[in-house]
C-alpha positions as CSV (number, residue, x, y, z in Angstrom):
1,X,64.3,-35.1,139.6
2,X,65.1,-31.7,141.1
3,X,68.8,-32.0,139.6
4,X,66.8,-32.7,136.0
5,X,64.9,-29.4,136.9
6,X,67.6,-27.4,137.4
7,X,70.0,-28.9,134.9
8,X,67.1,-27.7,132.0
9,X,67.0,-24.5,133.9
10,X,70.4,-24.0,133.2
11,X,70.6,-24.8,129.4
12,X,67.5,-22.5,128.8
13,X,69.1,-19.9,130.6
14,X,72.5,-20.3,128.5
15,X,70.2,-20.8,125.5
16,X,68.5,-17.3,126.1
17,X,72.3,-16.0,126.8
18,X,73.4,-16.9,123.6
19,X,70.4,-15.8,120.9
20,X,70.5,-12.3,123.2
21,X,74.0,-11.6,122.5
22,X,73.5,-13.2,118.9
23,X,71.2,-10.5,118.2
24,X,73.0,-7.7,120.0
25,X,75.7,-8.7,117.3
26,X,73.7,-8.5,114.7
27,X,72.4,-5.3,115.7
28,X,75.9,-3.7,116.5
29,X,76.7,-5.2,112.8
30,X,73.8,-3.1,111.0
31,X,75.1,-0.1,113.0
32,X,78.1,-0.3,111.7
33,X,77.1,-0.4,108.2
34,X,75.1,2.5,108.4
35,X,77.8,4.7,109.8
36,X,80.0,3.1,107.1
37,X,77.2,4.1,104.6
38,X,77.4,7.9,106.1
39,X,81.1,7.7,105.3
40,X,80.9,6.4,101.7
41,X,78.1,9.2,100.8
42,X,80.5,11.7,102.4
43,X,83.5,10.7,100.9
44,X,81.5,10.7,96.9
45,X,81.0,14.6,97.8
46,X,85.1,14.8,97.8
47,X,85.3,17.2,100.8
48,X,88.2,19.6,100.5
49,X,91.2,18.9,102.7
50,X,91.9,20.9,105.7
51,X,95.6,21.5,106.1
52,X,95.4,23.6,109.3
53,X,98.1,25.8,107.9
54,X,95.9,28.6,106.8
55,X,94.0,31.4,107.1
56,X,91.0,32.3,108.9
57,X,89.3,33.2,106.2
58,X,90.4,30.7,104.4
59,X,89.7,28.4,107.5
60,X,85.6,29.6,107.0
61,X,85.7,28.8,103.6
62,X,87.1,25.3,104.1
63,X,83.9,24.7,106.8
64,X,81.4,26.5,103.5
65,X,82.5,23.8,101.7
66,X,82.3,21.1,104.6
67,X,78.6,22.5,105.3
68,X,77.5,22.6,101.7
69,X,77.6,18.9,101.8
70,X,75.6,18.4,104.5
71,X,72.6,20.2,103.2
């Protein structure tokens, strides 16, 4: 009897195991889609392309552009 106990102890536990990291998946999942989503709307704006190989100036008004999108 005690062995039966502890036998369904064990599958409940396991049980509760599995549907916690189910939804810990799912959650991760619907994360991910909304940083994806933050990337998609960014991307529509077409942000200008930083080459690095420029100006100050024209350095600050790359980041302009960059900030205009944000707001």
């Amino acid at each position: 009897m005690a062995q039966s106990m502890a036998n369904m102890a064990d599958a409940v536990t396991a049980q509760t195991a599995a549907k916690n990291l189910r939804d810990l998946e799912k959650r991760d999942k619907a994360l991910q889609n909304e940083e994806s989503k933050g990337l998609i709307e960014f991307r529509h704006h077409k942000p200008p392309k930083f080459r690095g190989d420029v100006s100050p100036e024209e350095a600050g008004l790359w980041l302009q552009e960059i900030e205009k999108i944000f707001e």
